[in-house]
GUNU-527123 format. One record per residue: residue in one letter; x, y, z of N, C-alpha, C in turn. Coordinates in steps of 0.05 Angstrom, whole numbers, padded with zeros to 5 digits, always signed. Example, Ala and Ser with C-alpha at 12.3 -4.5 7.8 and 13.67 -1.06 7.14 Angstrom:
BEGIN
A+00264-00114+00156+00246-00090+00156+00264-00066+00156S+00257-00045+00142+00273-00021+00143+00258+00001+00157
//
This chain:
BEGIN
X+00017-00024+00000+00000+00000+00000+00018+00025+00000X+00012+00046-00018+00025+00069-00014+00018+00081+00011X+00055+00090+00018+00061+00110+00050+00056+00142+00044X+00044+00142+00064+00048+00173+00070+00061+00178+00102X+00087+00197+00086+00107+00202+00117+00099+00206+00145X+00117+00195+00157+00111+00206+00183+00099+00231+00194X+00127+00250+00180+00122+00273+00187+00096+00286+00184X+00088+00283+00163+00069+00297+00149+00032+00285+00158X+00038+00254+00174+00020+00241+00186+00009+00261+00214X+00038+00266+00222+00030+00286+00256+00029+00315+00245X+00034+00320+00225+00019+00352+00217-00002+00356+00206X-00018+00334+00196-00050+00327+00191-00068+00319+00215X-00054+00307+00228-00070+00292+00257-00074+00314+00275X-00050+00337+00277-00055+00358+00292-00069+00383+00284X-00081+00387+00259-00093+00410+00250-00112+00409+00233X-00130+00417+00221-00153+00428+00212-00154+00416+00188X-00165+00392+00170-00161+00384+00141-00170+00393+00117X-00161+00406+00100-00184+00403+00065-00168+00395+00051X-00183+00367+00041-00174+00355+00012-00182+00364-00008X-00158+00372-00030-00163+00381-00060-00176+00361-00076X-00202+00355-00079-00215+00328-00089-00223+00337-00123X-00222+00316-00138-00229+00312-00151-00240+00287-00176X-00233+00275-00151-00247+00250-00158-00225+00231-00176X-00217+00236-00194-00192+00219-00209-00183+00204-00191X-00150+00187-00209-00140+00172-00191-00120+00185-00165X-00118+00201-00170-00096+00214-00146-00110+00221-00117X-00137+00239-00129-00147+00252-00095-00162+00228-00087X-00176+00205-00104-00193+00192-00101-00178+00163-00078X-00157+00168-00086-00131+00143-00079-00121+00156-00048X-00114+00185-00053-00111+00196-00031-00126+00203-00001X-00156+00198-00013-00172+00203+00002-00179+00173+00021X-00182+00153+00004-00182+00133+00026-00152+00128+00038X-00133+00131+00039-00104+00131+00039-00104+00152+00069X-00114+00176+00068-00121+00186+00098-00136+00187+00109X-00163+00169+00098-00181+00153+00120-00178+00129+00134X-00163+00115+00121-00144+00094+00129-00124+00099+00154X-00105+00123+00150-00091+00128+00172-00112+00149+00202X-00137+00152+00198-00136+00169+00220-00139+00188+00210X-00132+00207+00194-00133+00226+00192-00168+00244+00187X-00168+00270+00193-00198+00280+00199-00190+00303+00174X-00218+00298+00159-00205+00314+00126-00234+00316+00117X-00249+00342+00109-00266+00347+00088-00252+00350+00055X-00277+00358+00045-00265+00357+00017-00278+00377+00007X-00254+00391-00015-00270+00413-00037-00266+00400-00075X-00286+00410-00088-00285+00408-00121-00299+00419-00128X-00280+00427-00148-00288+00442-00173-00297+00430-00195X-00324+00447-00206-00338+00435-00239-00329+00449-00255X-00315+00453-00279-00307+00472-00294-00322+00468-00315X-00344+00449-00315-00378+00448-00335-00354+00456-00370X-00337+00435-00366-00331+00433-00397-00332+00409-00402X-00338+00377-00384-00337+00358-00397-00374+00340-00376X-00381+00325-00396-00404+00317-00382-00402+00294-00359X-00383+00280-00360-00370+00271-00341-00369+00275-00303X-00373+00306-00315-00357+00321-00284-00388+00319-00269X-00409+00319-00274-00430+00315-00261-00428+00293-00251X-00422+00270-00262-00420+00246-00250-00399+00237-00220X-00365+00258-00231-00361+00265-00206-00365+00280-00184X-00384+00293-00188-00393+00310-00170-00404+00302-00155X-00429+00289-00166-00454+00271-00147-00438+00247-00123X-00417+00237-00141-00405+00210-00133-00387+00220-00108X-00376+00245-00112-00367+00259-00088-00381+00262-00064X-00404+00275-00075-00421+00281-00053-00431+00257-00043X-00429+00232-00051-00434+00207-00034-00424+00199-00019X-00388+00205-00031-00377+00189-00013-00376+00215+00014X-00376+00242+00004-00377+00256+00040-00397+00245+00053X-00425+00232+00043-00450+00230+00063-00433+00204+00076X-00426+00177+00063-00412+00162+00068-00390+00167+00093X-00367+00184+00084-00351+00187+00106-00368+00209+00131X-00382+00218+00124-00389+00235+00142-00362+00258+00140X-00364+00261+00115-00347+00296+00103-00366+00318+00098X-00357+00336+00110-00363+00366+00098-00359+00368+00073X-00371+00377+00045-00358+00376+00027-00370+00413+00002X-00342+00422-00003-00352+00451-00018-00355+00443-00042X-00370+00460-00059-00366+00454-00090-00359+00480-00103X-00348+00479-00126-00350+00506-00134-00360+00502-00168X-00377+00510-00180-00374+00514-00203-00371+00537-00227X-00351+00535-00240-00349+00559-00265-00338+00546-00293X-00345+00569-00303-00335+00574-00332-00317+00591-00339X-00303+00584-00346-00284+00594-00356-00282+00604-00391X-00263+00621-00401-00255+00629-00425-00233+00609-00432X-00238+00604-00459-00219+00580-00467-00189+00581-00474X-00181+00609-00474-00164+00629-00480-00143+00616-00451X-00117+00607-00447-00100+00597-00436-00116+00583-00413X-00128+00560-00412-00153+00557-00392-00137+00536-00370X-00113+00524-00374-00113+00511-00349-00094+00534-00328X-00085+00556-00332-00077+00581-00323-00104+00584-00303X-00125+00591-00319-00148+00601-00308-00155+00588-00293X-00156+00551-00298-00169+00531-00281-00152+00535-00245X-00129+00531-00258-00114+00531-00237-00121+00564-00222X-00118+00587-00220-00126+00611-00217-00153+00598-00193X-00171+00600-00211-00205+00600-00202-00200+00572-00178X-00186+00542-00176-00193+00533-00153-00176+00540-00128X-00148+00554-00143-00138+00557-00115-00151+00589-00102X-00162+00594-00113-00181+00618-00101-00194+00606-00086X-00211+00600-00091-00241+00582-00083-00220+00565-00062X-00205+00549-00065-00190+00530-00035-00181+00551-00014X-00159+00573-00021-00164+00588+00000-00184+00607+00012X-00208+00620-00006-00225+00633+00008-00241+00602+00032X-00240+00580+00025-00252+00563+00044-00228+00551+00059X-00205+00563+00065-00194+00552+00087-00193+00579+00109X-00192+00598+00095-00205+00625+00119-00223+00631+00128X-00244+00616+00110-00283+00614+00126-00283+00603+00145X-00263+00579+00136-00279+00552+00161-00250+00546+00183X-00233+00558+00168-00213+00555+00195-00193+00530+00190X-00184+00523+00166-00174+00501+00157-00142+00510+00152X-00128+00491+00173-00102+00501+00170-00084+00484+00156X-00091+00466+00130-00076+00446+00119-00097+00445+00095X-00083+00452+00075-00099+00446+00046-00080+00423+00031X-00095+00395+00034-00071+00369+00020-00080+00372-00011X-00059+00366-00025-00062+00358-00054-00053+00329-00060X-00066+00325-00082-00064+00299-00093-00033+00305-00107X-00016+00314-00115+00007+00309-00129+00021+00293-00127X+00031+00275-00145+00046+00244-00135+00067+00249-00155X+00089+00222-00157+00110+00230-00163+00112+00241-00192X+00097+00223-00201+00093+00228-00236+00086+00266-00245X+00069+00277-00225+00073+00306-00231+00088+00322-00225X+00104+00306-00209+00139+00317-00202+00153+00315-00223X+00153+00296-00230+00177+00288-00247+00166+00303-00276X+00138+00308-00291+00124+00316-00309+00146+00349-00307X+00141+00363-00279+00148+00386-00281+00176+00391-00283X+00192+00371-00273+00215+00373-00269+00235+00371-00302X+00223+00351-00322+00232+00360-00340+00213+00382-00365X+00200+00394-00350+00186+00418-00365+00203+00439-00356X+00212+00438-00334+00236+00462-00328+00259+00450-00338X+00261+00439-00345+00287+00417-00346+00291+00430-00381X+00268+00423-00405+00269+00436-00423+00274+00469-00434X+00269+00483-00414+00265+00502-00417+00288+00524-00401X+00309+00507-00382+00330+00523-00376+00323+00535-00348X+00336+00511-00321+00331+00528-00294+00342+00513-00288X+00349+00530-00252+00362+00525-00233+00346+00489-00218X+00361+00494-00191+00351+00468-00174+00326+00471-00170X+00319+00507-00154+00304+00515-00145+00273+00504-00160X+00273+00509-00188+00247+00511-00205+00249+00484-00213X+00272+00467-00222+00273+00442-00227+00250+00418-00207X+00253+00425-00182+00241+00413-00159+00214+00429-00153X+00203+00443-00164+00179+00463-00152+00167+00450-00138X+00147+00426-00138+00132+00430-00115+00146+00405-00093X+00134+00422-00067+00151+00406-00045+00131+00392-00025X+00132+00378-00007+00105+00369+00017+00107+00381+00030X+00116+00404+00036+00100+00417+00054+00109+00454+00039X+00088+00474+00039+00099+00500+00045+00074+00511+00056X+00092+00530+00070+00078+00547+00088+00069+00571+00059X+00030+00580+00073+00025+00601+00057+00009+00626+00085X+00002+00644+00070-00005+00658+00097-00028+00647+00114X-00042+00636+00102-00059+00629+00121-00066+00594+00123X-00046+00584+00114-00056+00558+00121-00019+00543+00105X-00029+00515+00114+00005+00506+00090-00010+00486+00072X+00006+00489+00048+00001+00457+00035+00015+00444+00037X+00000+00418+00033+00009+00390+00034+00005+00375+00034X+00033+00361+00012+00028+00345-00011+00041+00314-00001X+00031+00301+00012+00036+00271+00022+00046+00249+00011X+00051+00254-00034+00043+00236-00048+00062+00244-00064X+00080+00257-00059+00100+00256-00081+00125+00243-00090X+00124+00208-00070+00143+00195-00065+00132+00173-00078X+00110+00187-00083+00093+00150-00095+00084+00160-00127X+00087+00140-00141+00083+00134-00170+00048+00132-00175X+00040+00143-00193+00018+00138-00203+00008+00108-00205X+00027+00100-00220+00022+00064-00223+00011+00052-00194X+00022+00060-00170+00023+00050-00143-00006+00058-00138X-00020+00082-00142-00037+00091-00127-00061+00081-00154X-00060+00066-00182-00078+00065-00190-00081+00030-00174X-00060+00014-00180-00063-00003-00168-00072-00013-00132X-00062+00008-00123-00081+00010-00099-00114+00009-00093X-00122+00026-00119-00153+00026-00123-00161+00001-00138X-00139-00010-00153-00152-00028-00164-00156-00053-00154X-00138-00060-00129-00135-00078-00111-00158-00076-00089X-00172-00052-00089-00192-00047-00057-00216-00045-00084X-00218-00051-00109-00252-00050-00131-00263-00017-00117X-00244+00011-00115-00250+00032-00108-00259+00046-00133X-00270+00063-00131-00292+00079-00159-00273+00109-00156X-00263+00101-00181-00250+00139-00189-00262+00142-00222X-00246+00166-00232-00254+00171-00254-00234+00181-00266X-00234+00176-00299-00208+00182-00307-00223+00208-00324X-00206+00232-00323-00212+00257-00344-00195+00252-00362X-00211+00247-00389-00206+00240-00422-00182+00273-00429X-00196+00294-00416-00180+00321-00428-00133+00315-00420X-00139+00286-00401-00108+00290-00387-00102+00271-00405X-00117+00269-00428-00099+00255-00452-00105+00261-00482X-00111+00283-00478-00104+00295-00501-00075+00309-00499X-00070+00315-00528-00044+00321-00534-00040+00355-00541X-00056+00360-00538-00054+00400-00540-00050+00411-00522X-00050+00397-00497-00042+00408-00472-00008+00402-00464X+00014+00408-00472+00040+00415-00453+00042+00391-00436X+00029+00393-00416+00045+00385-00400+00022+00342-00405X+00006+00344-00431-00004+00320-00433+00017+00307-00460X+00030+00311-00468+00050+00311-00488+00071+00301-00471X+00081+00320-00451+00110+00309-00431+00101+00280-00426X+00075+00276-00405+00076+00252-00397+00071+00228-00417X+00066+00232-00439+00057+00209-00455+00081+00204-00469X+00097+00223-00482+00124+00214-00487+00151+00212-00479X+00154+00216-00457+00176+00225-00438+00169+00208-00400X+00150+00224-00390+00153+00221-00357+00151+00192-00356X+00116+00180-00361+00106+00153-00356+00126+00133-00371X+00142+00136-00396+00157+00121-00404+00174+00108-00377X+00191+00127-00378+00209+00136-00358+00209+00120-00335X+00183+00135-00313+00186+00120-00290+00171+00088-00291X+00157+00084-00318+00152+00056-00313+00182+00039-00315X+00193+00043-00319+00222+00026-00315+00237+00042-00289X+00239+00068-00276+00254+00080-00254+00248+00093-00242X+00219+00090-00225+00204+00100-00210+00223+00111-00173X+00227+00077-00174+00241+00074-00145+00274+00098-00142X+00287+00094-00168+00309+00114-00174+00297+00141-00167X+00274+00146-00192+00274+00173-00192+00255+00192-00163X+00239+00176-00148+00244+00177-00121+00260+00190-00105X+00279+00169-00109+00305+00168-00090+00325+00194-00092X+00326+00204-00114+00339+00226-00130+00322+00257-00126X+00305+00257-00123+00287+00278-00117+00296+00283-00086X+00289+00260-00070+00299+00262-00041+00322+00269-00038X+00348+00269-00051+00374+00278-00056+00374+00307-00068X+00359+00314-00086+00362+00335-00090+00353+00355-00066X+00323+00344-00063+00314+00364-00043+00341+00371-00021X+00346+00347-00010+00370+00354+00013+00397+00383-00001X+00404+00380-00021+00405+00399-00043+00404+00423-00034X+00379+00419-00042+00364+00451-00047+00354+00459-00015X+00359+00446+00008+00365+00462+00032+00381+00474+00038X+00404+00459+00039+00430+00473+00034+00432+00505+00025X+00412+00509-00001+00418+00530-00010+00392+00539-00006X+00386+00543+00011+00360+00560+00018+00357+00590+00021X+00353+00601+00014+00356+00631+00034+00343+00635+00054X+00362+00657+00062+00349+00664+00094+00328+00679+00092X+00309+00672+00103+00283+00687+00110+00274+00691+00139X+00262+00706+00148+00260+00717+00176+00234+00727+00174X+00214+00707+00191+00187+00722+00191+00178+00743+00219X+00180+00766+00216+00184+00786+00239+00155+00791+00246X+00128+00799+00237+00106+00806+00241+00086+00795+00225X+00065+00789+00237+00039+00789+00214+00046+00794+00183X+00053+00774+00172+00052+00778+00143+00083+00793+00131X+00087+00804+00152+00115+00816+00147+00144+00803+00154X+00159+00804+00131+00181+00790+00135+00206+00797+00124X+00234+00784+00124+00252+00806+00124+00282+00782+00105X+00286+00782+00074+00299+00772+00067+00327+00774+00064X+00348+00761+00076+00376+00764+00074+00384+00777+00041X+00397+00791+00037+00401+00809+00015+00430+00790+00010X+00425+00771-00003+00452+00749-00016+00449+00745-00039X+00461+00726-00045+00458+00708-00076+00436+00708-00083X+00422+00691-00059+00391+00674-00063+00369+00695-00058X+00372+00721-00056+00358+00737-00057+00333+00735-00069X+00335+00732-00095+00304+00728-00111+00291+00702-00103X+00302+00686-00100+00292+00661-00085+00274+00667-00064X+00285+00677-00049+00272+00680-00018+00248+00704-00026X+00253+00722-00039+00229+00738-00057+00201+00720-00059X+00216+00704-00079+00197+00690-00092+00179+00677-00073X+00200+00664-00050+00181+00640-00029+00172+00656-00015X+00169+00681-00004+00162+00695+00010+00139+00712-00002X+00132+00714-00030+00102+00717-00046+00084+00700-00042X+00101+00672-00042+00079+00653-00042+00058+00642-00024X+00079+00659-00004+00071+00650+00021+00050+00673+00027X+00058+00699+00014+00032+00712+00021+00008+00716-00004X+00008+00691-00029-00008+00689-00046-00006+00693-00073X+00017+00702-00075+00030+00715-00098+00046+00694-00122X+00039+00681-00141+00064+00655-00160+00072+00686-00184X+00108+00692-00168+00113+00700-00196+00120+00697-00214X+00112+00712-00242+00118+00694-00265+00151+00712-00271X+00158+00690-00293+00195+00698-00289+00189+00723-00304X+00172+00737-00318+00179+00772-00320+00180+00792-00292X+00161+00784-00269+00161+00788-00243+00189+00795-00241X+00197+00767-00232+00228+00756-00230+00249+00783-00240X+00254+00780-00261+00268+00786-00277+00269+00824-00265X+00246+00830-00260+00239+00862-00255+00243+00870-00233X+00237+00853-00220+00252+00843-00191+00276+00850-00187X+00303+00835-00200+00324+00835-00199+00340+00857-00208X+00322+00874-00232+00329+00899-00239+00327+00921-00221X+00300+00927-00199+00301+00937-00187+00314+00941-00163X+00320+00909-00159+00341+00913-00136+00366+00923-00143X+00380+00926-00157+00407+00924-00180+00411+00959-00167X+00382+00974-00171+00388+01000-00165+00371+01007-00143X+00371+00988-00127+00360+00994-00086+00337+01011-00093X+00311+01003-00117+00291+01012-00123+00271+00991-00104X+00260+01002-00096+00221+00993-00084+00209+00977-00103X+00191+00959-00106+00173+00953-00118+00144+00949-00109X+00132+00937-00122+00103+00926-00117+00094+00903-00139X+00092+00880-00126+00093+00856-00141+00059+00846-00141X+00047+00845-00167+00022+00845-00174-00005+00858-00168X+00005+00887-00146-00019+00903-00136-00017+00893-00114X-00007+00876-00100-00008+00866-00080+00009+00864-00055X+00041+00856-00063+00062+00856-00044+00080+00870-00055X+00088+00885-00022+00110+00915-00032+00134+00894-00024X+00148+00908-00035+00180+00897-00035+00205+00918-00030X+00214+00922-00011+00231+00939+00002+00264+00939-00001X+00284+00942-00012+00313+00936-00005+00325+00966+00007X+00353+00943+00025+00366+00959+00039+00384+00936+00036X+00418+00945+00043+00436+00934+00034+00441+00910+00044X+00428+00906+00069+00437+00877+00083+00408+00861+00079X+00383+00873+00076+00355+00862+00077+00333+00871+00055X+00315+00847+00058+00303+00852+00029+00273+00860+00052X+00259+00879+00043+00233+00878+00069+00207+00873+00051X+00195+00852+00067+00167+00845+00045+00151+00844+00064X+00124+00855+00051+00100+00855+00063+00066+00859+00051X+00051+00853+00050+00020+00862+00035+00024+00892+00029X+00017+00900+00002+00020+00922-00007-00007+00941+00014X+00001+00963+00023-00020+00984+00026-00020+01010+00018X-00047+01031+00019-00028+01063+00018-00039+01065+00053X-00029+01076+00065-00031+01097+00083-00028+01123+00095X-00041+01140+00113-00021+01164+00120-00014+01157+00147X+00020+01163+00149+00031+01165+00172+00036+01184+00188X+00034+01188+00214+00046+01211+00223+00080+01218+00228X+00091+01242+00225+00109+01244+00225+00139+01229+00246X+00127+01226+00272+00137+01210+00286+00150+01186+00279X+00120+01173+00259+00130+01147+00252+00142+01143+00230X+00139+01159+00209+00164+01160+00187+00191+01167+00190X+00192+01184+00216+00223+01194+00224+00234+01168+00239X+00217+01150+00253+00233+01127+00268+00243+01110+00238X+00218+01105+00221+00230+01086+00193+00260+01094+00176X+00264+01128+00183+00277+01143+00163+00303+01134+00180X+00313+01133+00210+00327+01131+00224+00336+01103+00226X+00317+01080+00227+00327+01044+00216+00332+01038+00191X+00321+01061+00166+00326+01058+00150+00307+01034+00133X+00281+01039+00144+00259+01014+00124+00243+01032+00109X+00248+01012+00086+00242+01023+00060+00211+01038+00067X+00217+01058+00039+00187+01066+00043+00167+01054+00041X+00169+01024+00018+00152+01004+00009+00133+00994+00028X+00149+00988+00054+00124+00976+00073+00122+00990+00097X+00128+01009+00105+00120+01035+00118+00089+01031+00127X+00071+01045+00100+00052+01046+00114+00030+01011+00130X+00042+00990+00103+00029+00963+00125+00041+00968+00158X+00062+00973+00160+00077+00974+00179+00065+00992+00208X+00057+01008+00195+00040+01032+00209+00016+01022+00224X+00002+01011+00196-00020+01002+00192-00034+00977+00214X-00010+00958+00228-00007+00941+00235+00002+00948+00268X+00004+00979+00270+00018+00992+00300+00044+00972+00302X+00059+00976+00282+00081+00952+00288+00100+00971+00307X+00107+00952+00327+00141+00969+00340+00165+00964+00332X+00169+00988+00322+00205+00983+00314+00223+00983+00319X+00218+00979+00353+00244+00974+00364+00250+00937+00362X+00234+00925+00353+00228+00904+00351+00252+00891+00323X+00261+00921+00307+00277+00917+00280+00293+00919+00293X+00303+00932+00307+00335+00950+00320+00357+00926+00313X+00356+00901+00339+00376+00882+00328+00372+00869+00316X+00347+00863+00309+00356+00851+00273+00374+00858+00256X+00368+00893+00248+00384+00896+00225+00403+00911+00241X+00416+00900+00268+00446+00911+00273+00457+00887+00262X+00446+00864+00258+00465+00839+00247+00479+00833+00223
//
C-alpha cells in the first residue's frame, strides 16, 4: 500500500483538514489513503462544466462525503478557453483558499504524486533552470494562512492506481489528461510515464537527494510580524522573494522575476502584482501586503532613522508595528 510520511501524518493529525478532491486517480486514492490512517479531512471540487462527465463526479463525491461523514464545498465555473488551465488553476486555488479562511482550515492536501513531479521537473528541465524551479513542488509550504500538503509525491501513479484497483475503489479518469494540446499531456505520454515505468524507485530516491540539495541553498528568511518578513540580501535573494510571495499568495511569473532583480540592481522599491510591496536595503530585502496609508510624522522619522524602505511603511504603520522590535535585527 502506498506510504504517506511520518512527518506529514503528525501535521494532519494535529490540525484542521481540506482535501483538494477531484475524484480521479490521485485525490480519489488519496482520500481513502487518509481515511485509512486516522486522519480528519473534508473535501473541496471544482466543476469547470466543460466535460459531461464532471456531473457524474460530482454527485459521486457528494456520496462518498455522506458516506464518510465529510463536509464537502463545490464550486462551479466557466471559464474562457483562451489559456484555460492558467485560469483553471487561478479560479480553484481561489475558491480553496477563500474556504480555508471561512472555516478555519489550517492544511490544504493535494493529490500530487510522483509522476507530476517528475512531469514538471523535466518541463523546467526543457526550458533552462536552476535546482530551485527544477524541484517546484515540495510536501509541505507554508502560505499565509494555512500550508500545503502534498503527502504523495514519493509514490508513483502506477502504485496509487493499483491501490484502487486492488480495494474494486470507484474513481474517474478525465479523457482532457490525454489529449495532446495540452504541454504538459505531451510530456507525460512521451517522456515522464515512459520513464518512471522502468525507474520509479530511482527517480524517487533522487528527488529526495536533491531536495536535501536545495536546503542547503536555501535563503534566509526571517518572519518578523503578521505577514511581514525580512529577506537576507545574498545570492539567493530572488529566491527568498519568490518563497516569501507565495507565502503571502503571490506565484511569480519569471517577467516578475526578472523586474525584480532589476530593481534591486538599483536599491529601487517595488510592488509585485498590486499586491506585495517589496523593500531593499543593503543587508535586507523587506516584504509585506501592499497598502497606501497616511503616517504621522513621528513614525516615518523612526522608519527614516532604521532605514525601512518606504515600500512597507505604511502596512507597517498600519499594523501599530514596534520598531524597536527591527533594531537588532538589522544591527546583524
Amino acid at each position: 500500500m502506498p506510504d504517506i510520511s511520518l512527518a506529514e501524518l503528525e501535521t494532519l493529525k494535529s490540525g484542521k483538514n481540506l482535501l483538494a478532491f477531484s475524484h480521479g486517480v490521485d485525490s480519489t486514492a488519496l482520500f481513502y489513503l487518509l481515511e485509512d490512517a486516522g486522519v480528519k479531512f473534508d473535501i473541496a471540487i471544482v466543476d469547470y462544466n466543460v466535460r459531461a462527465q464532471s456531473k457524474q463526479e460530482i454527485a459521486s463525491a457528494k456520496e462518498l462525503a455522506v458516506k464518510f461523514a465529510k463536509q464537502i464545498f463545490e464550486l462551479s465555473v466557466k471559464l474562457e478557453c483562451a489559456n484555460f488551465e492558467c485560469r483553471a488553476r487561478e479560479a480553484r486555488y481561489e475558491f480553496f483558499e477563500r474556504i480555508c479562511k471561512e472555516f478555519g482550515y489550517t492544511n490544504l492536501i493535494l493529490a500530487h504524486q510522483l509522476d507530476d513531479k517528475f512531469e514538471w521537473f523535466l518541463m523546467q528541465l526543457s526550458k533552462g533552470a536552476g535546482l530551485n524551479e527544477l524541484l517546484g513542488m515540495s510536501s509541505f509550504e507554508k502560505r499565509a494562512n494555512f500550508n500545503l500538503i502534498r503527502p504523495l509525491l514519493a509514490v508513483s501513479k502506477k502504485q496509487l492506481l493499483g491501490f484502487l484497483q486492488e480495494r474494486k475503489l470507484r474513481y474517474f479518469v478525465d479523457e482532457t489528461n490525454l489529449q495532446s494540446d495540452f504541454t504538459r499531456n505531451k510530456f507525460r505520454a512521451k517522456f515522464s510515464e515512459p520513464f518512471l515505468h522502468n525507474f520509479a524507485r530511482g527517480v524517487a530516491k533522487s528527488f529526495e537527494f536533491l531536495q536535501k540539495d536545495k536546503e542547503i541553498l536555501e535563503p534566509e528568511i526571517l518572519y518578523v510580524f503578521e505577514n511581514f518578513y525580512l529577506v537576507k540580501n545574498d545570492i539567493n535573494v530572488i529566491r527568498g522573494i519568490d518563497r516569501v510571495c507565495k507565502i503571502l499568495g503571490v506565484v511569480m511569473s519569471e517577467a516578475q522575476r526578472k523586474e525584480c532583480s532589476r530593481c534591486l540592481k538599483f536599491g529601487a522599491d517595488l510592488v509585485v502584482s498590486g499586491k506585495i510591496s517589496v523593500g531593499c536595503t543593503q543587508n535586507f530585502i523587506f516584504i509585506s501586503p501592499f497598502i497606501k496609508a497616511v503616517m504621522d510624522k513621528k513614525f516615518k522619522e523612526a522608519c527614516r532613522v532604521l532605514r525601512v524602505p518606504k515600500a512597507v511603511r505604511p502596512y507597517l504603520f498600519s499594523r501599530d508595528f514596534d520598531l524597536n522590535k527591527l533594531k537588532d535585527i538589522l544591527a546583524c
